[in-house]
N, C-alpha and C positions, 0 to 999 in steps of 0.2 A: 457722514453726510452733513454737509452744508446747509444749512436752513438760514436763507437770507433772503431778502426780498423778491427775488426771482422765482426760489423754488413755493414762499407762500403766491405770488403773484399768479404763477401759474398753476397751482390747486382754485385759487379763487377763480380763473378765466375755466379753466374746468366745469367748475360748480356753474357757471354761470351759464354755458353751452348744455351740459347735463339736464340742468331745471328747464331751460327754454325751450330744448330737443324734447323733454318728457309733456309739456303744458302745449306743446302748436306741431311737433313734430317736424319742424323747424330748424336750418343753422343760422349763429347770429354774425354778425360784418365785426371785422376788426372796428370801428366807428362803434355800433351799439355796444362791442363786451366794454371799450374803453371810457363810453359815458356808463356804466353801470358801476364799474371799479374806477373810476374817478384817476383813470390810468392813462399819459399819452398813449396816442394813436402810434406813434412807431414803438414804443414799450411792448404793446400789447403787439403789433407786427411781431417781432422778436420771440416774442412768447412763444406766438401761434407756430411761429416758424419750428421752435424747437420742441413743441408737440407735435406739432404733422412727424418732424424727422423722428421723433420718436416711436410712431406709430398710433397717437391715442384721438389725433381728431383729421376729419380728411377735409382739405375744402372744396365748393363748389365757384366756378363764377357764373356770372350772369345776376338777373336782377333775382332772380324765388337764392344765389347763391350766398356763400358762407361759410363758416365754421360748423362742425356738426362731429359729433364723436365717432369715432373712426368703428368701436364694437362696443358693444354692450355696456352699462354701467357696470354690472356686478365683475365684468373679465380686464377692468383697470386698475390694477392694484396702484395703491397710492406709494410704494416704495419702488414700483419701477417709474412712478413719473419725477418721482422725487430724486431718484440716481440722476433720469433723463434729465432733469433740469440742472443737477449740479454737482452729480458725483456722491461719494460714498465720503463714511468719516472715515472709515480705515480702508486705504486701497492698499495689496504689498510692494507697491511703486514706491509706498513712502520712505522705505529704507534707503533707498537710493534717490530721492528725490533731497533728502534733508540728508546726506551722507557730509558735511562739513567739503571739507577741501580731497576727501578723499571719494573712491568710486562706491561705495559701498559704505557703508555706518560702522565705524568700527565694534560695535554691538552686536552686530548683525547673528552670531551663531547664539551669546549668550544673553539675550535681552528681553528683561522681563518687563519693559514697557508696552512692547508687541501684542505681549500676549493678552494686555488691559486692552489695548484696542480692536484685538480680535474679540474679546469676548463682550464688548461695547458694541460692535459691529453686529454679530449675532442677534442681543436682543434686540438693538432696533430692527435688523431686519424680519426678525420676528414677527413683531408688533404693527409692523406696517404693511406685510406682506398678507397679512391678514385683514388688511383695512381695504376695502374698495370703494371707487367711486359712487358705486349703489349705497354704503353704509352712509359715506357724506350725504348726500341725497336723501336720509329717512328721517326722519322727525327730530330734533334736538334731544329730548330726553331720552327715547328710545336710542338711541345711538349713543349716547351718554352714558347709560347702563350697559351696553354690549363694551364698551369701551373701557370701563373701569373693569368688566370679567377680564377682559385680554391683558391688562396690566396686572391684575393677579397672576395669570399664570404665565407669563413672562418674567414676574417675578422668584417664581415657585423653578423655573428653568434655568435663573443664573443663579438661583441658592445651591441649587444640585450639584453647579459645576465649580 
């Protein structure tokens, strides 16, 4: 998984629709998420665009319209928004995406770089698939502590394997 300024960009326009939707029950305008994250107005288009397609915010128009989360805080896992913004670190495209001048990697049956990125792949999807937009949304320390349990035992899962 890519984590680049898109994929934080769009946890942050998230958080920002989330807090606003739970304080007025309310969606916010491309214009309001983009002066709160100090984001252009077509950035934050873009964003918005590849959340809707994603499934995780739906908009309205008219004037009460907006962004507004498509379900629940706690049913958004932050690793499907994090694929939806930018893909995974290990997809198994990648043998043949990086295959040099030939169709396939010449590695490909006996390659033990794979295997580091599958099991790289694993614990972050672990660790995130466990994280929801409700958890962003709970108090700094309180989600701090639940945060550092998960990384223990994510870590407790790749020592096993």
């Amino acid at each position: 998984m890519k984590l680049g300024a898109l994929e934080k960009y769009g946890l942050r326009c998230l958080l920002q629709i989330g807090r606003y939707q739970e304080c007025t029950g309310e969606g916010l305008t491309i214009l309001e998420i983009s002066q709160a994250e100090g984001l252009s107005a077509p950035n934050v288009a873009k964003i918005m665009r590849m959340l809707r397609i994603g499934g995780f915010v739906e908009s309205a128009r008219g004037h009460a319209g907006g962004y507004s989360l498509a379900r629940p805080p706690d049913q958004i896992l932050i690793g499907d928004v994090l694929t939806a913004m930018g893909g995974r670190l290990f997809d198994p495209s990648l043998c043949k995406e990086n295959a040099g001048m030939e169709d396939l990697c010449p590695h490909y049956f006996h390659c033990s770089i794979r295997s580091v990125w599958r099991t790289l792949q694993f614990a972050v999807d672990q660790a995130l698939n466990d994280i929801s937009l409700e958890n962003l949304l709970v108090a700094g320390q309180e989600f701090t502590s639940c945060l550092e349990r998960m990384a223990d035992d994510v870590l407790q899962v790749v020592d096993v394997e």
